[in-house]
C-alpha positions as CSV (number, residue, x, y, z in Angstrom):
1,X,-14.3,17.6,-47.6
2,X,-15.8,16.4,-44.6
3,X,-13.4,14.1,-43.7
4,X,-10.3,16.4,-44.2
5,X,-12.1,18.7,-41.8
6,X,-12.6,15.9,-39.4
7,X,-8.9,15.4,-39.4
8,X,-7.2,19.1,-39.6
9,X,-9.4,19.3,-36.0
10,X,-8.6,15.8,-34.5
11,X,-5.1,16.8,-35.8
12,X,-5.2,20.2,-33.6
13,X,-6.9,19.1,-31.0
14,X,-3.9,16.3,-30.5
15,X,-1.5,19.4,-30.0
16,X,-3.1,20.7,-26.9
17,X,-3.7,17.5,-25.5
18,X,-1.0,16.3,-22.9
19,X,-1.7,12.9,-21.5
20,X,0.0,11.7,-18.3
21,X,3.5,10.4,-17.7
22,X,4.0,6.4,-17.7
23,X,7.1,4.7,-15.6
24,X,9.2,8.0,-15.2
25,X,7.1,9.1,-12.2
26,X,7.3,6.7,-8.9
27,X,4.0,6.5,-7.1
28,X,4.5,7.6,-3.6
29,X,2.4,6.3,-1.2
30,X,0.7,8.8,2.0
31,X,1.8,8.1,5.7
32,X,-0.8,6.1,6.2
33,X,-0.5,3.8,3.6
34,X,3.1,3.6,4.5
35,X,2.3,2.9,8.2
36,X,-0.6,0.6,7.0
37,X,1.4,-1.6,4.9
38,X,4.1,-1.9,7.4
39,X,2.2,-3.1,10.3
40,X,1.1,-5.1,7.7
41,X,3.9,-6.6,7.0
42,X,4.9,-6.5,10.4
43,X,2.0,-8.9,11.2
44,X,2.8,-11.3,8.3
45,X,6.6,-11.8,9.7
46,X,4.9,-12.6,13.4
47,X,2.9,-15.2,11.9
48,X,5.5,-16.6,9.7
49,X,8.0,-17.0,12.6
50,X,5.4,-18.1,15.0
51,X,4.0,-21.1,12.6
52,X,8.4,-22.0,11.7
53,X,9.1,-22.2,15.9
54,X,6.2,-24.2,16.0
55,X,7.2,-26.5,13.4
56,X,10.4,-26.7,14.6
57,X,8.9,-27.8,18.7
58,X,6.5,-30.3,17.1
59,X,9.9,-31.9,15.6
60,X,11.7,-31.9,17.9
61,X,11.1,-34.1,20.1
62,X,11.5,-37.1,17.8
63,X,7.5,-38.4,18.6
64,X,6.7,-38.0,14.8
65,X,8.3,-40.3,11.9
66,X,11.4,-39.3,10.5
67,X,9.5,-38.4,7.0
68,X,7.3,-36.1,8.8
69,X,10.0,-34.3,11.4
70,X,12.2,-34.1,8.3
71,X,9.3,-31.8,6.1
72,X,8.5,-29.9,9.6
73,X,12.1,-28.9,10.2
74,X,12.3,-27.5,6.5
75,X,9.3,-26.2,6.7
76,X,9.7,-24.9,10.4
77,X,13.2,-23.4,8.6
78,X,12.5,-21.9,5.2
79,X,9.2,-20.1,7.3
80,X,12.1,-18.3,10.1
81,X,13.9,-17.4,7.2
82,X,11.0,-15.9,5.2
83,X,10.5,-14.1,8.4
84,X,13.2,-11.7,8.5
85,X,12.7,-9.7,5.1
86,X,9.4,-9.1,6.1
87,X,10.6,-7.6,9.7
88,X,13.3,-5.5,7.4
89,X,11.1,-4.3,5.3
90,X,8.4,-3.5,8.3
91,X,11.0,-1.0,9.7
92,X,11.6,0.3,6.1
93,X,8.0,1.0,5.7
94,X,7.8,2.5,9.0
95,X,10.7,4.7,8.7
96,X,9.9,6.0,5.3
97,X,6.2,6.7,6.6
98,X,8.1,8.9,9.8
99,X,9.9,10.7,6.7
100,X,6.8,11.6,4.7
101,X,5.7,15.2,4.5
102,X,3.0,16.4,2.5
103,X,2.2,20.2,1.3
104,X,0.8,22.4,-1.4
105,X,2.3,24.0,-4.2
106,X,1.5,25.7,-7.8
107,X,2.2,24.0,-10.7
108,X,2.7,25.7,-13.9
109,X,1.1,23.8,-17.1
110,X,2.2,23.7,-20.2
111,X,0.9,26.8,-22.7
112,X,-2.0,26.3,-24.9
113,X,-1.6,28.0,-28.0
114,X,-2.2,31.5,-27.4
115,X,-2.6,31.4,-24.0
116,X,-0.8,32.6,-21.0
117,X,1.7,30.5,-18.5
118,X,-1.1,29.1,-16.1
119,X,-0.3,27.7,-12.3
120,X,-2.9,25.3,-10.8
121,X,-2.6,23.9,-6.8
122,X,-1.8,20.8,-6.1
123,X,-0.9,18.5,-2.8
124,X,3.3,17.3,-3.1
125,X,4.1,14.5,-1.1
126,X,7.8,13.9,-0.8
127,X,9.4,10.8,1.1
128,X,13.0,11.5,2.3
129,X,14.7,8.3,1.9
């Protein structure tokens, strides 16, 4: 007896529980994590291009073995390269962050049984892309 009880109320509890949504919602991210990440990323490209021009001077000049100017010119390469998605997606960042707005709202949660439609606040950020 006790544990049918047990279940008939773990059994209606489970109807009135609502547990949040996985993969169909995309996180959005505030205006200052946006502008955050894409400086950044912003940084990250600098450094990259910086250390693949360097590379590429050092080699350049033909002072260093041909085994080492060949691995500095790849390297100096593949490191410009790597550079420019990280400037694209800098400006992505930093333009989604510009198209961030943020405000309040009521949002109406689901009925319990028996009980009235009921509206609680909460913060809505929306990114305009």
């Amino acid at each position: 007896m006790k544990r049918a009880t047990l279940v008939i109320i773990l059994l209606a509890t489970m109807t009135a529980v609502f547990s949040q949504e996985t993969g169909s919602r995309k996180t959005t991210l505030t205006k200052q994590e946006y502008l955050q990440k894409s400086k950044a990323q912003k940084t990250g490209a600098w450094i990259l291009l910086g250390t693949g021009v360097t590379c590429l001077l050092v080699a350049a000049p033909g002072k260093v073995d041909l085994d080492l100017a060949g691995i500095l010119i790849a390297g100096g390469g593949l490191s410009i390269v790597g550079s420019i998605p990280l400037f694209i997606a800098s400006a992505k960042n930093k333009k989604r962050a510009m198209a961030a707005t943020a405000f309040l709202d009521l949002q109406k949660l689901q009925p319990i049984a028996g009980r009235k439609q009921v509206y609680i606040p909460g913060i809505t950020v929306r990114v305009g892309f």
